[in-house]
N, C-alpha and C positions, 0 to 999 in steps of 0.2 A: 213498520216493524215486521208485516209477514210478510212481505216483498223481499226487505233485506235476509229476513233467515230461510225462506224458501230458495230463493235467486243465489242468494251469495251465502248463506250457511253460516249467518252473522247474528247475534246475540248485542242488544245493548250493556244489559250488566248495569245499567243506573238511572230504570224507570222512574221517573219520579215528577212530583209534580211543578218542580222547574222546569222541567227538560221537556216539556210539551208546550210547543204551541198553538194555538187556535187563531187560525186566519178568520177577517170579518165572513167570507163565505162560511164558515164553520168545516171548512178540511183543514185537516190536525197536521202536525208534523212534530215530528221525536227528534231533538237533537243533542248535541255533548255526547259524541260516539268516543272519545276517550279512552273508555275503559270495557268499547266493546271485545270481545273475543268472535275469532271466526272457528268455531264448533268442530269444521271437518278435518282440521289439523292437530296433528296426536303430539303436541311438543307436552312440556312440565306446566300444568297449571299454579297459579297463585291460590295457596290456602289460606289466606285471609282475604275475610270478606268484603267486597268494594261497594259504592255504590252510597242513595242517603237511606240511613238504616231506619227511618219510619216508615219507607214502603217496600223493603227486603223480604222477603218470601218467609214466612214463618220455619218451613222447613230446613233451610239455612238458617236460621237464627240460632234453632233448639238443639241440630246436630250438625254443627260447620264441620267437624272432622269428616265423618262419614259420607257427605253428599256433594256432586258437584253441580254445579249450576247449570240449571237446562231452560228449554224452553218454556216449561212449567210455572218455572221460578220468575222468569221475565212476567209471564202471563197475569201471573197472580199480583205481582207488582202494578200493575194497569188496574187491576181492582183494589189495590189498596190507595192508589192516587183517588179513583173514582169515587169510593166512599168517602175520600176523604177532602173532595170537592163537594161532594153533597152534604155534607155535614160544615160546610165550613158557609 
């Protein structure tokens, strides 16, 4: 994930915890790019929110009008899968 958006300026948009694999070495890999967006091009975004909405970025959830989806929102998606691997 920061390969893709340092390198290429790419956003998954649907962190979740299908979309991650765990090789038996224990390196990860993100995949279902789908519904990524690449970040550096200024076209019309999609205002409805994509993605599985149990690990959506709270901030998006509470004010979808107002905010667009950033790095942030991917990030904090990677903690809501992780908690919610540990808890499971």
């Amino acid at each position: 994930h920061t390969d893709t958006y340092n390198k290429a300026k790419i956003l998954n948009w649907d962190v979740s915890a299908g979309n991650i694999l765990i090789a038996p070495d224990r390196s990860g890999l993100l995949i279902d790019w789908d519904l990524s967006k690449k970040m550096d091009v200024d076209l019309p975004r999609q205002q409805s929110r994509t993605g599985t909405w149990q690990f959506i970025s709270t901030g998006l959830l509470l004010h979808p009008a107002t905010q667009s989806h950033g790095l942030p929102d991917d990030l904090e998606s990677f903690y809501w899968v992780l908690l919610y691997m540990v808890m499971k």
